[in-house]
C-alpha positions as CSV (number, residue, x, y, z in Angstrom):
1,X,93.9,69.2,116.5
2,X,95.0,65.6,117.0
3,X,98.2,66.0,118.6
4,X,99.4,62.2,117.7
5,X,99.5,63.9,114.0
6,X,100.7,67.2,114.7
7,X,104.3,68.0,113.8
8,X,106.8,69.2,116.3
9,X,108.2,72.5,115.1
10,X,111.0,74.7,115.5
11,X,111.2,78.6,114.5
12,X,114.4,79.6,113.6
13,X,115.1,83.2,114.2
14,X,112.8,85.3,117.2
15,X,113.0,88.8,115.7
16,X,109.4,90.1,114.8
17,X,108.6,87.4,111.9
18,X,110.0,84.6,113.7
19,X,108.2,85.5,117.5
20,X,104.8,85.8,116.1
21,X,105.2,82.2,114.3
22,X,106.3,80.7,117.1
23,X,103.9,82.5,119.6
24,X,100.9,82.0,117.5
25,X,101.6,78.2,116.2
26,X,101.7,77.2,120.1
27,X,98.4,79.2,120.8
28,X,96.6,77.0,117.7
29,X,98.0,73.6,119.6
30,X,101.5,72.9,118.2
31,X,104.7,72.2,120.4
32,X,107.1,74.8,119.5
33,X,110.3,75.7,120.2
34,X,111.8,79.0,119.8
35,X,115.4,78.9,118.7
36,X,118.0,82.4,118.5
37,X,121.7,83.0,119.1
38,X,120.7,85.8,120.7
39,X,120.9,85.4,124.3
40,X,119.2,88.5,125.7
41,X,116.3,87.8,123.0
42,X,115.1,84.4,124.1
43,X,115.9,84.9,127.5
44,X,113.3,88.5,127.1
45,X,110.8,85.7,125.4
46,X,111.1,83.0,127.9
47,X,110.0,85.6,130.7
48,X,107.0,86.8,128.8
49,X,108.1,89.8,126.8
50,X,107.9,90.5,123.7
51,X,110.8,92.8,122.5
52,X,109.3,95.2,119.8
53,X,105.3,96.0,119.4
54,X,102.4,94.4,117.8
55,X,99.2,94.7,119.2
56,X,97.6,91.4,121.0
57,X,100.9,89.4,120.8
58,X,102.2,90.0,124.6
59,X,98.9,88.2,125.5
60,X,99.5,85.5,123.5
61,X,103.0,84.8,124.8
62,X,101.9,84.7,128.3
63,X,99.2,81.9,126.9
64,X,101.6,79.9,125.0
65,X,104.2,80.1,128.1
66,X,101.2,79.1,130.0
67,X,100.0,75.8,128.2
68,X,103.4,74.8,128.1
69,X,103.7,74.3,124.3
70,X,106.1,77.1,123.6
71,X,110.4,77.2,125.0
72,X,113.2,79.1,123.8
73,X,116.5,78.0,123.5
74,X,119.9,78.7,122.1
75,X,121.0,74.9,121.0
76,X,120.8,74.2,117.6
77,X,121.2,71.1,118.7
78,X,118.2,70.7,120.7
79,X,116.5,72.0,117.8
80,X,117.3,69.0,115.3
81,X,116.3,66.8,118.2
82,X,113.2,68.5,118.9
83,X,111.6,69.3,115.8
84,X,110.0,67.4,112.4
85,X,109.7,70.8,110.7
86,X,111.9,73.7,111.2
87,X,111.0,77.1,110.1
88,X,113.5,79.9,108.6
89,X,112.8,83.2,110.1
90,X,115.8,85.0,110.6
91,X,116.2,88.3,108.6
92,X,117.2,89.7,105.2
93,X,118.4,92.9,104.9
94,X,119.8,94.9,102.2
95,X,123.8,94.6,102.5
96,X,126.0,97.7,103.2
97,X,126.9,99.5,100.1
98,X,124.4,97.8,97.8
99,X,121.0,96.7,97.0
100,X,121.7,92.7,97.3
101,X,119.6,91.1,100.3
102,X,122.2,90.0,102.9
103,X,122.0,86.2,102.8
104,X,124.2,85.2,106.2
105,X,121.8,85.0,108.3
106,X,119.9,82.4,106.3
107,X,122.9,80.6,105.6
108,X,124.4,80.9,108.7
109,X,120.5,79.5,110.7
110,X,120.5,76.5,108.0
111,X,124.7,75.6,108.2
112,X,123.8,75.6,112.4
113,X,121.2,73.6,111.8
114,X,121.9,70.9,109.9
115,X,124.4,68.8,111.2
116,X,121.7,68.0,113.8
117,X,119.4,66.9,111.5
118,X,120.0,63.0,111.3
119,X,116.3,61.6,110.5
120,X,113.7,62.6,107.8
121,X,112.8,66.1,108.4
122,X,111.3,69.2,106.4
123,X,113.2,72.4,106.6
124,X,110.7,75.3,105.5
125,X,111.9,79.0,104.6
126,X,109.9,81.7,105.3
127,X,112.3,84.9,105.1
128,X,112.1,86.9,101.9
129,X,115.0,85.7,99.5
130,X,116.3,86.3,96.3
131,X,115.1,83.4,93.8
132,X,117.3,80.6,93.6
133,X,118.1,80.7,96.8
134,X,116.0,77.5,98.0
135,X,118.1,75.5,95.1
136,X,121.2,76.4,96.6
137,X,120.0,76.0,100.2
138,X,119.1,72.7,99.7
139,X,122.6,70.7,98.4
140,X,124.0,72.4,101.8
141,X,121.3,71.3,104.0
142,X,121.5,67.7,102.0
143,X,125.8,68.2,102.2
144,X,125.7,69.1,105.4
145,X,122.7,66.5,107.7
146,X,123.5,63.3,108.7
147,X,120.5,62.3,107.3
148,X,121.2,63.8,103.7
149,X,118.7,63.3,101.2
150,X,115.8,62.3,103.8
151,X,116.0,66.2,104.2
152,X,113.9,68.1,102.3
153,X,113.7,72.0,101.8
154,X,110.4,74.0,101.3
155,X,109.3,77.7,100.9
156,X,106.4,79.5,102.5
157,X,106.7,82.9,102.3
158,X,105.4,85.0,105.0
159,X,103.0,88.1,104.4
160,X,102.6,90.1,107.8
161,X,101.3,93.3,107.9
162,X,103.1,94.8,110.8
163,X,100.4,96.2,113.4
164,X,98.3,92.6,112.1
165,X,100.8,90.3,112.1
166,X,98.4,88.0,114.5
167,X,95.6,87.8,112.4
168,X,97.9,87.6,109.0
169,X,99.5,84.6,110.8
170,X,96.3,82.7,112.4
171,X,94.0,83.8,109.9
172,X,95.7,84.2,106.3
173,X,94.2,85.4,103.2
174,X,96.6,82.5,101.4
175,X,99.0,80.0,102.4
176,X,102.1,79.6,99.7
177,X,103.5,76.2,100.0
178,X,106.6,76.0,97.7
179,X,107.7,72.3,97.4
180,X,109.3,69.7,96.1
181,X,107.5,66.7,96.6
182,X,104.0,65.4,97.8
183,X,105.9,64.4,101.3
184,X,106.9,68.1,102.1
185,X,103.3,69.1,100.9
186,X,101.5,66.6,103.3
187,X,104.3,67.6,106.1
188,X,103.1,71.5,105.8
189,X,99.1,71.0,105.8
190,X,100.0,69.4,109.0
191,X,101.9,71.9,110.0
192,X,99.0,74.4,109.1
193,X,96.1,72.4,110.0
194,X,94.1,75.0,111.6
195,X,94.9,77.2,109.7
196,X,93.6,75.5,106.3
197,X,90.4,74.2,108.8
198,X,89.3,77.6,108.5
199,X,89.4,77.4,104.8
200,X,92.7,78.9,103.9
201,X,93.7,79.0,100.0
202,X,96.7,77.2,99.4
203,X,98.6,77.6,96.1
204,X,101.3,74.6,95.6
205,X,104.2,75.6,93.7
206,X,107.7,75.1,93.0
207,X,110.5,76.5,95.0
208,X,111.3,79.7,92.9
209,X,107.9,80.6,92.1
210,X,107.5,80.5,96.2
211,X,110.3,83.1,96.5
212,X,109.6,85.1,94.1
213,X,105.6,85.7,94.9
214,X,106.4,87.6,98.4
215,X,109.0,90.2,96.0
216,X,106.4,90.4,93.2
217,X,103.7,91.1,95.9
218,X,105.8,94.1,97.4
219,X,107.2,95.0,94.2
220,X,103.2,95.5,93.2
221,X,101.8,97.5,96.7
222,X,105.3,99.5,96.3
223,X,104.2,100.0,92.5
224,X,100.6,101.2,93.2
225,X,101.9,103.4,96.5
226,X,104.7,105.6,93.9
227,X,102.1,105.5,91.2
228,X,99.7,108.0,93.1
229,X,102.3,109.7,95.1
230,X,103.6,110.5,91.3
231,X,100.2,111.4,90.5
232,X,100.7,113.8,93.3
233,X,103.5,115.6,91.7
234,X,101.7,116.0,88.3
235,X,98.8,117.9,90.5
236,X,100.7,119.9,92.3
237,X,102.4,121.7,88.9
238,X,99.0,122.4,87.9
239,X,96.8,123.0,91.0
240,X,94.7,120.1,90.8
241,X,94.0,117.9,94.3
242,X,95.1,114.1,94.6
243,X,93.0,113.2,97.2
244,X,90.0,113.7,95.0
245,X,91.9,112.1,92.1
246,X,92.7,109.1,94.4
247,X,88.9,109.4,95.6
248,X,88.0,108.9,91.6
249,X,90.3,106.5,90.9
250,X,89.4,104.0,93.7
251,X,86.1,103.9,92.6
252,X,87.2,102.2,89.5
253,X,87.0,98.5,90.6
254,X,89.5,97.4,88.5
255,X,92.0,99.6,90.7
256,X,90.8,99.8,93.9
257,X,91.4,102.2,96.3
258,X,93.9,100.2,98.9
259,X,97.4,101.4,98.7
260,X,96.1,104.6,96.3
261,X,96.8,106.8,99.5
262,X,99.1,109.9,98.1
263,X,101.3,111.5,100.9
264,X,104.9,110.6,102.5
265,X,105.3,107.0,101.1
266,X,106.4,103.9,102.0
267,X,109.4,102.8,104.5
268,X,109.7,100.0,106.8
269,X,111.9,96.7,107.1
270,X,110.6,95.1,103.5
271,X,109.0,97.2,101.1
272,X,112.2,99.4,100.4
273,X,114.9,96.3,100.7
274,X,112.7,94.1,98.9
275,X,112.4,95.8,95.6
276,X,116.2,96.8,95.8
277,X,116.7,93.4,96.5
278,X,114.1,92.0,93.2
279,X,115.5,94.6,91.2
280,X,119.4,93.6,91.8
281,X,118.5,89.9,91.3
282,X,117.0,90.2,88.3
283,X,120.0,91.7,86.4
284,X,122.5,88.9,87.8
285,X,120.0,86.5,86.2
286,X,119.7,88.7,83.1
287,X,116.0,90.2,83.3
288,X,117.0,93.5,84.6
289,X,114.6,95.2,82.1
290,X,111.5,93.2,83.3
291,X,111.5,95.4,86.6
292,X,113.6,98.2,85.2
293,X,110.4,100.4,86.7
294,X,111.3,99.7,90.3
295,X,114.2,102.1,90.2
296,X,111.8,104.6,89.5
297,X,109.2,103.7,91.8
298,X,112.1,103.8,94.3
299,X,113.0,107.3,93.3
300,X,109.5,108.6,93.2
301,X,109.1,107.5,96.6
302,X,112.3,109.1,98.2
303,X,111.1,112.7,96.6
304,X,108.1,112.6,98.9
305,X,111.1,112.9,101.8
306,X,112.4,115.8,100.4
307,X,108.9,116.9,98.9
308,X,107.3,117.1,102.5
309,X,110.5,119.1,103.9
310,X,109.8,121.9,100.7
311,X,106.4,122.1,102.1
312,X,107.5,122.8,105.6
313,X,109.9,125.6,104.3
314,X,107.3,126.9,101.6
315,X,104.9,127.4,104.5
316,X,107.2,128.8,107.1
317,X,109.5,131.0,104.7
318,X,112.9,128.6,106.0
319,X,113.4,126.5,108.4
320,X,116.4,127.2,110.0
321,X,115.7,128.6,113.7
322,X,112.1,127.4,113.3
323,X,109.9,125.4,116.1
324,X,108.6,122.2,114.5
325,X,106.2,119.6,115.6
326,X,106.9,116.2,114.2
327,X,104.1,114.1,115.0
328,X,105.4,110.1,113.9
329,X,108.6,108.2,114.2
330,X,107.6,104.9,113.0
331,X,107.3,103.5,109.5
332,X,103.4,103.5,110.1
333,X,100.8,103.4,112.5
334,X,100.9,100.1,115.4
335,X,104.2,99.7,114.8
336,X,108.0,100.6,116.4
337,X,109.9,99.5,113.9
338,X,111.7,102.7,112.6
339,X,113.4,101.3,109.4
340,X,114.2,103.1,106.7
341,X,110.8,105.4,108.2
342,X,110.1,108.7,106.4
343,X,109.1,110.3,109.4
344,X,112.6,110.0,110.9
345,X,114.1,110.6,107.9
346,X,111.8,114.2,107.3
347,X,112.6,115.3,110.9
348,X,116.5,114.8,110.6
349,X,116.2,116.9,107.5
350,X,114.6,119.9,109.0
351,X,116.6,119.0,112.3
352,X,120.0,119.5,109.6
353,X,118.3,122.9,108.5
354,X,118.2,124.1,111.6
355,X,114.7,124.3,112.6
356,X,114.1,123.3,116.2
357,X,112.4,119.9,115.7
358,X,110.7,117.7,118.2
359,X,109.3,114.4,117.4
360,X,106.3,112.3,119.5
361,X,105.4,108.9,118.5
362,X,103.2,106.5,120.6
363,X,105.3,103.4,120.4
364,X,108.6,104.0,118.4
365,X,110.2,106.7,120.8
366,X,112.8,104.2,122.5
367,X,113.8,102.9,119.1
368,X,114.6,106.6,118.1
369,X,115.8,107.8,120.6
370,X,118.5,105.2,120.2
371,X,118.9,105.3,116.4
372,X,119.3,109.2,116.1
373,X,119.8,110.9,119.7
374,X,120.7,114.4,118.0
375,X,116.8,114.6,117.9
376,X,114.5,116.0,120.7
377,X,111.8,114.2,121.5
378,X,108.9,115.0,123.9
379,X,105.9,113.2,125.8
380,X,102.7,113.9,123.5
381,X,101.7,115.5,120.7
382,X,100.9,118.3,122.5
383,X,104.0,118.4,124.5
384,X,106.2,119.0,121.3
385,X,103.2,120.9,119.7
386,X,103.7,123.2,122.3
387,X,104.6,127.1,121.1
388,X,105.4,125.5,117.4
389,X,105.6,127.1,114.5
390,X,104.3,124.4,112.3
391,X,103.1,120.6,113.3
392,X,103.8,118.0,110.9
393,X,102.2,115.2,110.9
394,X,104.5,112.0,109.5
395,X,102.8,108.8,110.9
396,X,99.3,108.4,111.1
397,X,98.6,107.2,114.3
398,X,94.7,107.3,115.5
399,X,95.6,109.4,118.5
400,X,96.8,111.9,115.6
401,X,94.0,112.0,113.4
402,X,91.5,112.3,117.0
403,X,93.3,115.4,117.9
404,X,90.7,118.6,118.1
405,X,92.0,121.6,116.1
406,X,91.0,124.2,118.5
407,X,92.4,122.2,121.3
408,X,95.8,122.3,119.7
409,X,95.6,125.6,118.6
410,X,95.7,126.9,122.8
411,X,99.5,125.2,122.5
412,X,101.0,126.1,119.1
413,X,102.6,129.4,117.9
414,X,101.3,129.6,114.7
415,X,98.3,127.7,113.4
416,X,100.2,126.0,110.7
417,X,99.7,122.3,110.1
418,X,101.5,119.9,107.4
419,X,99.2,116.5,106.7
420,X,102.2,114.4,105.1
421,X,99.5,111.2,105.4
422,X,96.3,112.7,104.0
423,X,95.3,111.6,107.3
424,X,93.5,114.8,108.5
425,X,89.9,116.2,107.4
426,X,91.0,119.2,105.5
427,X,88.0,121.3,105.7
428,X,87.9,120.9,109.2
429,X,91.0,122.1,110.0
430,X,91.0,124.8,107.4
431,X,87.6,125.7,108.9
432,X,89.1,126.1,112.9
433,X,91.5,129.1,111.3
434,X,94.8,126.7,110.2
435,X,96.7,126.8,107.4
436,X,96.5,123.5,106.1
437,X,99.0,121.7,103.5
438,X,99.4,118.2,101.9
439,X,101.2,116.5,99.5
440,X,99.4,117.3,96.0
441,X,96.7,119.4,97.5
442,X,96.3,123.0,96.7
């Protein structure tokens, strides 16, 4: 990349979206700089650590740090005299007491920003907002910056997968450039060049078609997720077996079979908030019949909670005073992030019931240890495993799914085992002596 051509840019916001653009934007050649109001976060980042997990990012800290082309900083100011395009990362979540996305820290990052802003620049978002946002962003940033007009706001929506947030950030499947003139177009290939070098679709839109595509994305893989999980209930009230229904189904190729996995359902810091979020928006612009469905597939996916815990009573006859393995904490697999994650949200159910629940994750222990302490938590699977009456699998973690049957077996109580991912071979379990149960399966 020629550098003489290559923007200077700033990444607003260092939580996980906001790291891994910076990190990874340094490591394909650009001068970046880092920019949080959280003190303890950049100074974690400027000594090399990254503060949650995501495979193969730590490494590419310490080579950013390394060439030089990557700092941290607090100063908004040094920010609008650094940088030619600043990126929005800073989070979204659903505000207390209702399904709205929570907006301040977006308009808190761009009202920071802008008074430094006193020559042509392009401000880009790339947190998941409600559409209309970016028109309304845009007379503050142009209120607000010395250099008023000569400012320009753009959208590019972000679309990491957490546990591939490296390669869904060097290596796209599509880049979604939301703007408003050929200038903030040109200003964002250059601030993607090697990314599109590789051959990266680019769609060009307008600014509320931008915002909405992340929402409508999630809205979809949310869709498809409750659609077989619902599946799931119809078998189970008439003994037939999802996974070979799913197994059918994804052989269709108009369908598909990703996302078409029946069991727990979907958590996590977007897919929950951001069809809340769609769903509220659309009736404050009038459209709330359009994605009237969401509700459901929102409801359909919190019975799977409750669904799994009826499982785990149906197999032990009650809960209360029971020994329970709870194998998962995080949302999903190569992740810590905890939010709104089943798993949790299963084991503080039985935990309320009175069983005698002990929960092993590989990377989100420290996260739930602090989020619910009333838990017990142990050092391995088999640790908690040990003299159970029932393991439950709630995160489908590799080192899960590896786990030998008769090797567990020498540590539980009871061979009882509860697959709330569809993640374990049935027949071989079922075949080493344990009583095996899933989600729709007979």
């Amino acid at each position: 990349m020629n550098q003489a051509d290559a923007p200077r840019l700033t990444v607003i916001g260092t939580g996980y979206l906001g790291a891994t653009h910076a990190i990874c934007m340094a490591v394909l050649g650009f001068e970046v700089l880092g920019v949080d109001v959280d003190e303890r976060k950049i100074g974690k980042l400027a000594s090399g650590e990254v503060p949650f997990f995501e495979p193969g990012l730590p490494e590419l800290l310490t080579k950013a740090l390394e060439s030089g082309r990557l700092r941290f900083t607090t100063s908004f100011e040094e920010a609008g005299k650094f940088g030619d395009v600043h990126f929005i990362c800073v989070g979204t979540p659903q505000q207390p007491g209702s399904d709205a996305a929570d907006l301040t820290y977006v308009d808190a990052s761009v009202r920071a920003l802008a008074p430094h802003l006193d020559r042509r620049a392009l401000v880009v978002g790339k947190s998941t907002v409600p559409v209309g946002t970016a028109k309304r962003l845009t007379g503050i940033l142009q209120e607000l910056a010395p250099a008023g007009t000569d400012i320009e706001l753009a959208w590019n929506p972000e679309f990491l997968r957490e546990g591939f947030a490296v390669d869904d950030t060097m290596r796209p499947d599509r880049l979604v450039f939301g703007v408003a003139s050929d200038w903030a177009h040109e200003r964002l290939q250059a601030a993607f060049r090697p990314v599109l070098d590789l051959g990266t679709p680019v769609v060009r839109t307008d600014l509320a078609t931008a915002e909405l595509v992340k929402v409508a994305a999630n809205s979809f893989l949310a869709t498809k997720i409750s659609y077989i999980n619902a599946m799931a209930e119809v078998c189970e009230a008439v003994g037939a077996d999802i996974k070979d229904l799913a197994d059918s189904l994804a052989l269709d190729d108009r369908i598909g079979g990703k996302f078409l996995k029946p069991g727990l359902g979907f958590g996590g810091g977007c897919l929950p908030k951001d069809i809340r979020a769609f769903a509220h928006r659309a009736e404050e612009i009038g459209v709330g019949q359009a994605v009237s469905f969401l509700r459901e597939v929102d409801d359909i996916n919190r019975r799977r909670r409750a669904r799994t815990v009826d499982l785990v009573r149906e197999m032990l006859g009650g809960i209360s005073g029971k020994r329970i393995a709870a194998w998962g904490a995080a949302f999903k697999p190569n992740s810590d992030d905890i939010r709104d994650a089943p798993a949790l949200d299963v084991a503080r159910t039985m935990h309320g019931l009175g069983g005698h629940v002990r929960v092993f994750d590989p990377a989100a222990l420290d996260n739930a240890r602090r989020a619910f302490p009333e838990l017990r938590y142990g050092d391995s699977a088999f640790d908690v495993a040990r003299d159970a009456d029932v393991v439950v699998l709630l995160t489908e973690w590799a080192d899960f799914r590896e786990i030998e049957p008769d090797a567990l077996a020498e540590v539980v109580k009871h061979k009882r085992i509860v697959d709330g991912r569809h993640a374990l071979d049935a027949d071989r379990w079922r075949a080493a002596g344990w009583e095996y149960r899933a989600l729709g399966r007979s």
